[in-house]
Structure formats: structure tokens, C-alpha cells
N, C-alpha and C positions, 0 to 999 in steps of 0.2 A: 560163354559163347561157344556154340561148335567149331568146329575149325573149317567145315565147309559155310558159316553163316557168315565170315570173314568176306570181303570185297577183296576182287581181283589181284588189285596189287598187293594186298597183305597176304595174299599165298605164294606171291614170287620172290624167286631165288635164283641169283646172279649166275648165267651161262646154261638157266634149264631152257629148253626149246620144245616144240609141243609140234613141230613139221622139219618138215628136208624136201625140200626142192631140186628141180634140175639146174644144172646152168643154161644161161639163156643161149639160145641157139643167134640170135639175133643181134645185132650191135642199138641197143638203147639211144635216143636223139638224146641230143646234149640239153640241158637245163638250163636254161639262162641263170648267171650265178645271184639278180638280183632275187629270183623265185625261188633259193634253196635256202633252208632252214640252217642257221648259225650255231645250232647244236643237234645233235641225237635225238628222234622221237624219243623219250622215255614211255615204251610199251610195258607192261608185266611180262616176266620171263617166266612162264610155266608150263607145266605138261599137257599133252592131250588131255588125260584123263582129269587133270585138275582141271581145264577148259570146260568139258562137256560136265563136268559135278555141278561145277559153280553157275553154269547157266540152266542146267536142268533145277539145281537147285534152286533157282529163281523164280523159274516157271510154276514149282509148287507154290510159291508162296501166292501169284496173283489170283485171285478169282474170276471166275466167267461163268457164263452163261450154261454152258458146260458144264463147270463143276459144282456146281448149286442152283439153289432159288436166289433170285433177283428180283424184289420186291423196290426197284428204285423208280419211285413216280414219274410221271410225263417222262419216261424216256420208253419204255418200251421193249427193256432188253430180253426179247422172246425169242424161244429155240432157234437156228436156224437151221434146218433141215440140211442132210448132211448130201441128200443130192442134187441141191443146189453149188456145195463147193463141187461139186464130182463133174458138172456142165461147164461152171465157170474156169475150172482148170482142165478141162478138154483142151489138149494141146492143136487143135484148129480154131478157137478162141485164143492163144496166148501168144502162137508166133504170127501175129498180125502189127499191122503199124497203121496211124490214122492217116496216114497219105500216100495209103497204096490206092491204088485205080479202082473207082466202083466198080467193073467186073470183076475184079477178083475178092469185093469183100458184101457181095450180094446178103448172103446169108447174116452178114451183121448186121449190114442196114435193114434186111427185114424185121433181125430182132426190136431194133429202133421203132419200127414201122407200126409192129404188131403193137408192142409197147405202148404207144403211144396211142393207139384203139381203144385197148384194155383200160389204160386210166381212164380216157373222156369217158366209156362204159361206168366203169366202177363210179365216177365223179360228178357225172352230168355235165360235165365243161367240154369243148369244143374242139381242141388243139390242146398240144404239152409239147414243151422244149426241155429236154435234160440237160441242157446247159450248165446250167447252176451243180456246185457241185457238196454241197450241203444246203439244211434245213432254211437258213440266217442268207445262207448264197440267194436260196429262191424267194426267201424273202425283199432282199433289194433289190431282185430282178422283177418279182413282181409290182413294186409302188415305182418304179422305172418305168414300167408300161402305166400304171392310173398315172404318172407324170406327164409320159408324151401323149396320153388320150386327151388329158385334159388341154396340154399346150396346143396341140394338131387343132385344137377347138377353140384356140385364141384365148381359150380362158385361163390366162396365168395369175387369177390372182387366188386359185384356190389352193392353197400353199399348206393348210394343216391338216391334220390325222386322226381321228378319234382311236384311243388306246382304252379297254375297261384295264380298271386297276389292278385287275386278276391274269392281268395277260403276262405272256411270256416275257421276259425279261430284252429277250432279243427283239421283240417288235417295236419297243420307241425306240432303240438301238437303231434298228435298221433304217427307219423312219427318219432319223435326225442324218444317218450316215449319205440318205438319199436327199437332204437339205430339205427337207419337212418339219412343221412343226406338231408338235406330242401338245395332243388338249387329251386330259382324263375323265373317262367318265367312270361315276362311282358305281359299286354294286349295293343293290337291296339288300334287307333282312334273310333274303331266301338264297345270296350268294347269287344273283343274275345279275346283267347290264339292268339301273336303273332308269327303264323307259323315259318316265317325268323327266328325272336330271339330264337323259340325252339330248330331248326336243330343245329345250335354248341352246346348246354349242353348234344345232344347224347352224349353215346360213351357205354365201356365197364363196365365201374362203374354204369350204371342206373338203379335202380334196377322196377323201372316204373314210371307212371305221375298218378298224385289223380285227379280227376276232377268233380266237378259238370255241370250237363247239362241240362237243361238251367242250365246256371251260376247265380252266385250271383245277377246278373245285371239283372234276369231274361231273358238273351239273349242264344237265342240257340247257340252253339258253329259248323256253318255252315262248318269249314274243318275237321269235326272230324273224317270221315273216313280216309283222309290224315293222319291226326296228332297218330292216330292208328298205319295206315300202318309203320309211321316213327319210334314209340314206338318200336313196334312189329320188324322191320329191326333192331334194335341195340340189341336186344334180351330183353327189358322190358316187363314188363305186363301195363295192362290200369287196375285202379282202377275209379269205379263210386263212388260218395259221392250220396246216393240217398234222398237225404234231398229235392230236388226238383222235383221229380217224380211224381208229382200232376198231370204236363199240358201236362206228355207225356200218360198217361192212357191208352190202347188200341189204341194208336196210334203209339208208337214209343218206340222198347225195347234196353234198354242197350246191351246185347245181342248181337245185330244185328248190333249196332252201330260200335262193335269190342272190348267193354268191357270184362275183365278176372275175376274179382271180382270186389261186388257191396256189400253195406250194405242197406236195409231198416230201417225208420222211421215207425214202426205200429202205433204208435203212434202219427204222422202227417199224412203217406197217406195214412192211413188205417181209421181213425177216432175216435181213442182214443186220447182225451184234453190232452195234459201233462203239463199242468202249475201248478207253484207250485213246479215242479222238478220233476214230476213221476209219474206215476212208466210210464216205458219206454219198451221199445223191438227194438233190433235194427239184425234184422237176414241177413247173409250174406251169398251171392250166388257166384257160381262159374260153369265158363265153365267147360267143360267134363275133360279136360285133368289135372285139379287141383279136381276132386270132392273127392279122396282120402286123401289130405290135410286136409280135414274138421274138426275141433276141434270132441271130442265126448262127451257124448253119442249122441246117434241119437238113430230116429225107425226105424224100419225094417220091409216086409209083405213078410208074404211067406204062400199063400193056403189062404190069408183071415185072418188068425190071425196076430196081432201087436209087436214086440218086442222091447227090448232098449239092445242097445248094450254100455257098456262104457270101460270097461276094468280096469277100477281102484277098482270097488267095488264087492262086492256079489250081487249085482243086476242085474248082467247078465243072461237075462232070452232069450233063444232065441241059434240060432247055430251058427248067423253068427262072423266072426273073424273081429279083429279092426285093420284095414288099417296100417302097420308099417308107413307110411308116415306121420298119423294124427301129428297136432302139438299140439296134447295133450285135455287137459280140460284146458278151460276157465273161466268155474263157474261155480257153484255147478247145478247138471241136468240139468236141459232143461231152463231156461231163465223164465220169463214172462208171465207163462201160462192164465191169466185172460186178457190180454195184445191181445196174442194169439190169443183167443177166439175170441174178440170182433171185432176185425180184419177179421177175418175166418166170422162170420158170415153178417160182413158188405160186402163181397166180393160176399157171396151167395146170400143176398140181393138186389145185383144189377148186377150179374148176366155178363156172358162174354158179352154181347150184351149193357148193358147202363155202364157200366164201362168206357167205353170210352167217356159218356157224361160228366165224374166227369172233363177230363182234356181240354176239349172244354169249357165249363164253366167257368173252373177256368181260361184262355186263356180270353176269352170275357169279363168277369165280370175287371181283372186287365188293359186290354187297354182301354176300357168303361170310367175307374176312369182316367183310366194317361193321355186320349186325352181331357176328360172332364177338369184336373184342369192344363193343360199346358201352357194355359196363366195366372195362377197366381203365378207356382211354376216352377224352372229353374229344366227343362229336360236336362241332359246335351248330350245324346244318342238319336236322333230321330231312333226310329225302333220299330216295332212290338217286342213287351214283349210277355211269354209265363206268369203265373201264378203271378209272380210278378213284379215291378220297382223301380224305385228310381229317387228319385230328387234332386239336390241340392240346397234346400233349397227354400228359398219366393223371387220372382225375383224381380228385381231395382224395385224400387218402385218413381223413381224420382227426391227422396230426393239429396239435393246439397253433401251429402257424397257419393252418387253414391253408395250405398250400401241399402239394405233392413232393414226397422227400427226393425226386431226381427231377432233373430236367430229361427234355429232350435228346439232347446229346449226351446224355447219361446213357438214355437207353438202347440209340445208335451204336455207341461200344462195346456195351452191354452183351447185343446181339451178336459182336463178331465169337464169342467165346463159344457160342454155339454153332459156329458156321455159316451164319448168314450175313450177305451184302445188310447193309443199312439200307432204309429207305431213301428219299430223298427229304430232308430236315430242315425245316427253318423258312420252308417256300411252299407254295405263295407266301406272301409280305401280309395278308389280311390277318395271320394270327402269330402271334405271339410265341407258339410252342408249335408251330407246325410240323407234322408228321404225315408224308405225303406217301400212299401206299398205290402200287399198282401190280395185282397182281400177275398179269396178261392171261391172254385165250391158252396157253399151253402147259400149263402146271396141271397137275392131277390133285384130288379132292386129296387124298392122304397127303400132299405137299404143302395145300394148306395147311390143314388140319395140322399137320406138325409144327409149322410156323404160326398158328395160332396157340398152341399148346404153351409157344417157347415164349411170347409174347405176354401170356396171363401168368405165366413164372416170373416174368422179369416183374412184372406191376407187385406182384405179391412180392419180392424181394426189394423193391422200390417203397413197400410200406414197412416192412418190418427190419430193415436193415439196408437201408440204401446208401452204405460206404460201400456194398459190395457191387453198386454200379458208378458210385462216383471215381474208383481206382480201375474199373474198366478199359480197355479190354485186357483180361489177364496173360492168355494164350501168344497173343501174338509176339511177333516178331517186332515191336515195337509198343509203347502203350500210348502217349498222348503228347505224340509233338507241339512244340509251340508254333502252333500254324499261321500264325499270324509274320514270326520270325522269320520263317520259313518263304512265308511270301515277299517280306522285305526284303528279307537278305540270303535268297538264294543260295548254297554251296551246287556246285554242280560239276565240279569234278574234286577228285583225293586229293587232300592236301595233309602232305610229312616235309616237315623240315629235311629229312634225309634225301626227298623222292621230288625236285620241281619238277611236273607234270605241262 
């Protein structure tokens, strides 16, 4: 082990100190003695320079979007243009607070304002709330609105969901969390929602169907006007999951499809990274006849000046009255606002006219990869993918077990020796060896191309010698935790018998 690959406290030594301070000019309030700790924080005691090694040296080790290709399916993780942080950290952006006086924070509520244009534009839908402050957030805020639509209509006995089997994992999640019930409908031979199988789970109990479009499989759902129309005849709503809205761009809006409510990713297909877990924004849209529904606060323009309407606090600056319909507040103000921003200004960036090259790209660049490595990995779907695909798995390779000498997560490891994220593995649930690739709209062809390169190496050393990806990954900083351990039983701070932490 190096000596800077050591953990913090294993570089400390008794009386080093890494600052000097003044004394305080002030007399400190006294401590109540039942809130003071019965012993010594034990901190590590080491130098500046051991401080600044050991966190720099940290930062190399994580991957981002930045420092590589990110081929990790249904998430999205594409460039984010770096003058977008350059807006969002405009210091008349940062020192603001959400319950200063609408005069004085005009300019943000128009970004709100604009914001909220742009989407119904891009989306076809009617109104957006940036409330919700992830993907999963807008997803319970949106079957919260098909909840009080349907109640407001006296019809409370339509109580469950239609989920296809291909959907996100977070939608019967959200579904159940919103005390709805999760009915499955299967997919056909060709990887779509099966029509036939849908028509019996109608009825009078439905309170709508969740759908991604393209689906998980990256396949467009080609009868979805049908499966609308059928929605819509038993008295359901259609909810969009818009976690894959990449590859429809200026081409093709939920909207128009016959969607009722949609949540956005700003933070997928807008191009804020969110790895790491955040920060997120997940805002959700609705047709005209639900726009009342909308959780609050919101902004409002009347004559050119910006207001916030919410109804629950003294911050009501503005005339207009809060919708008896709304189903309330969701989260403290407005959601995400640096989130927002970065979003808002990549949109302005690229303008109604090449906006629509971000989901042609992403469309080319993901069939480019899946026609390229389909003789070394089992496509189980032959069809034109929109933004992403999947495969199951490294195909026969031969061998007298009539089976491929690696798995899956063989080759997941595999790949980090060459410096690449894995994709996403094992998901969707429909195969067995899944291998879920997305390339996004902002890789360059030689980025492929090398990532395809490094992929028909791996399947070639997957047939002729595949202990050299079973003891994968070589390189790193770690080779193959017991993850499963890890998740039961957590460590998550230093533990030395010498050092109680």
C-alpha cells in the first residue's frame, strides 16, 4: 500500500496540527453540560499537506463524467457544459435566500417563469411545478395529482396502476408509497407493453398506466396511441416516467402522444451529472385539464412583474388565489433551484432549433455501439433502439458447456482496467445477463470506437482465457468486495482498538 492510499487516521500523529487559529475575540455562550460530549472528539492529528494529499488523493480515484466515458444505461450521465456551472455560481444567484421579498428576486422568478414555458414547449404539457426535488420526488407528486383528479370526481374506487414489467424500478415504488395498487402488464416478443394482455386489467378500478417511452429496452412503445386511447376509454390517466426523453428531443412530445402527467430528469436531460446521488430536480407537467392540481407554491406574471403564490406562509407576495384543487406542498419552496438554472441555461444554449440534434445523436451514437458489438454480445431484441440498449450478456463462445466463459459482472470489472464506468448490469429484470449501455448525445465517434474496441477484447479474452476477467478488476484500488456483506453490515467509520472514534 502507498502511504498516501492509507485513511486519514492512519496518517496521524500525536500533537501534529495542520491550522493555528486566533483567539476568540468574543466570550463563547455557555453549553448546557447535558449537550457536552463526556470525552474528546478523537479527530486525526495531521498536517496541511497530509490534509490536502489524502483528499486530493481521493478525488483521483472517483470517476465522473469529466474524467471518462459513462456508458451507465437509463441514467444519462452527459457532459455538462461548463457554462452552465459558470451562471449557476454567479454570485447574484448564490447570495440569495427563498424568503427574501419578490421585488428583490425578480430575476429568479423569471428564471422559474421562463422555465416553466420551455418545458410545456419541449413536452406538450400545459403547466410544470419544480417542486419535487428528484426523478422518484415527481414521480409521487405526479399519481398525487391522478389521486386527487380522480377523488375531486368522487371516484375513489379507482385505486390501482398499470406498471409494464420493463419499467423502472421506482414506479411501483412510487405507486405503492402513494397507497396504490401495482397490476403488471407483460411485454411481447418484440420487448413493447403487450396490447392484448393490457385490455383485460381495464376496468373501473384503474386509476392510470406509468410508462417510460422509449422503454427501458430503449424501444419505442410503437401502439401507444392505441394503448392511450384504451387508458383514456376506462376513465385512467397516462403518466410519462421521463427518465428517457433524451432520444425524443424536438422530435416527439409526451403531450401529443396522449400523456396526462410527466415528471422530468433536469438532471439527466437537461445536463446536470448527478452521480453521487445529487442534487437532483425532477419537475412535473400536466395537461390543461389537471393544471389546477399542481402542488404550490408557483410563480405567477401579471404586467411583467413575477410573484410566488403558496398559501401556507407570509410569503405570499402577489393577488393571485391558490387553486382549492392543489394537492398541497410537497417540499419546502420551489425545489432545486441551481439545478433549475443549469438546465434553463443549457436549453437557451442550444436553442428550439439544435435541441433536437441532442436526441438524434443520442439515437445514432446508442445503435452505432449495439450494431457494432452484436456479434460478440447476445442482443436478445433485433430493432432499432432510440438512446439506449441491452444485451444479454457475452454470447456462446463455443465452449463444450455451451455457455460464455464470463458472466456479466465479469465483464463490468473487466472494463474498469481500462478506465471505463461499467455500464449499468443486471437491469432491466427481463434478462438474465443484462447489460444496459447508453451511450448519450455527447461522446464523439473515436470515444465510441474505442469503447467498442475495448469491449470485443474483453469477449475475445472471455473465450480464450476468462480467469483473466473472472479475478477482475486488476488496477484498482480495491478488486471485489463482498457486496452483499457490505450492504448488511455496513462499517462506516475507522475502527482500531487503539483509536475509539
Amino acid at each position: 500500500m502507498r502511504y498516501y492510499d492509507k485513511l486519514i487516521f492512519e496518517l496521524s500523529k500525536s500533537g501534529r496540527c495542520g491550522y493555528s487559529l486566533p483567539e476568540a475575540f468574543a466570550q463563547a455562550p455557555a453549553v448546557p453540560s447535558s449537550l457536552c460530549r463526556q470525552s474528546a472528539l478523537n479527530l486525526p492529528e495531521v498536517s496541511e499537506t497530509d490534509v490536502v494529499r489524502h483528499y486530493t488523493n481521493l478525488s483521483q480515484m472517483n470517476f465522473g463524467v469529466d474524467t471518462g466515458f459513462y456508458p451507465l444505461g437509463s441514467c444519462t450521465m452527459k457532459y455538462n457544459p461548463k457554462i452552465n456551472e459558470e451562471i449557476a455560481g454567479m454570485q447574484a444567484f448564490q447570495d440569495i435566500h427563498p424568503l427574501q421579498r419578490c421585488d428583490s428576486i425578480q430575476g429568479v422568478l423569471e428564471v422559474y417563469y421562463e422555465m416553466e414555458k420551455a418545458l410545456s414547449s419541449i413536452t406538450g404539457m400545459e403547466r410544470f411545478t419544480f417542486a419535487p426535488c428528484a426523478g422518484a420526488h415527481g414521480e409521487l407528486t405526479g399519481l398525487m395529482i391522478m389521486r386527487r383528479y380522480h377523488m375531486l370526481r368522487g371516484d375513489s374506487s379507482r385505486v390501482k396502476v398499470i406498471v409494464p414489467d420493463s419499467a423502472h424500478g421506482t414506479n411501483p415504488a412510487s405507486a405503492a408509497v402513494c397507497g396504490l395498487q401495482i397490476v403488471e402488464v407483460k411485454s411481447d416478443d418484440r420487448g413493447l407493453v403487450d396490447v392484448d394482455a393490457l385490455k383485460p386489467l381495464l376496468g373501473p378500478d384503474i386509476a392510470g398506466i406509468m410508462m417510460t417511452n422509449p422503454n427501458t429496452l430503449g424501444l419505442f412503445e410503437r401502439e401507444i396511441k392505441e394503448i392511450a386511447g384504451l387508458v383514456h376509454g376506462c376513465g385512467g390517466l397516462l403518466y410519462y416516467d421521463g427518465a428517457n426523453m433524451n432520444p425524443l428531443l424536438g422530435v416527439v412530445r409526451p403531450g401529443d402522444m396522449g400523456f396526462d402527467i410527466m415528471h422530468l430528469n433536469l438532471h439527466k436531460t437537461f445536463s446536470t451529472p448527478h452521480g453521487g446521488g445529487g442534487p437532483g430536480s425532477g419537475p412535473v407537467g400536466v395537461c390543461r385539464k389537471l393544471a389546477n392540481l399542481l402542488p404550490v407554491p408557483k410563480v405567477t406574471e401579471k404586467d411583467g412583474r413575477f410573484s410566488v403564490v403558496d398559501g401556507f406562509s407570509n410569503h405570499v407576495c402577489g393577488d393571485a388565489a391558490v387553486p382549492e384543487e392543489t394537492v398541497g406542498q410537497v417540499s419546502g419552496f420551489m425545489g432545486n433551484f441551481s439545478v433549475i438554472l443549469r438546465a434553463y441555461t443549457y436549453i437557451l444554449m442550444l436553442g428550439r432549433q439544435n435541441i433536437k440534434m441532442a436526441g438524434k445523436l443520442a439515437t445514432l451514437g446508442a445503435n452505432y455501439v449495439k450494431e457494432s458489438l452484436k456479434d460478440c454480445y447476445r442482443l436478445p431484441i433485433e430493432a432499432v433502439c432510440k438512446h439506449e440498449f441491452v444485451f444479454d450478456g457475452l454470447k456462446d463462445d463455443g465452449s463444450s458447456t455451451g455457455k460464455p466463459g464470463a458472466t456479466t459482472l465479469d465483464v463490468a470489472k473487466r472494463l474498469l482496467d481500462f478506465g471505463y464506468h461499467a455500464p449499468t448490469i443486471y437491469f432491466p429484470l427481463l434478462f438474465h445477463q443484462a447489460i444496459m449501455i447508453e451511450p448519450t448525445e455527447t461522446e464523439s465517434k473515436e470515444t465510441l470506437d474505442a469503447f467498442i474496441d475495448v469491449m470485443k477484447k474483453i469477449a475475445r479474452e472471455a473465450a480464450a482465457d476468462p480467469d483473466i476477467l473472472h479475478t477482475a478488476p486488476h488496477d484498482a484500488p480495491i478488486s471485489r468486495p463482498d457486496e452483499t456483506e457490505a450492504a448488511r453490515h455496513p462499517v462506516v467509520k475507522f475502527q482500531d482498538e487503539s483509536r475509539i472514534i
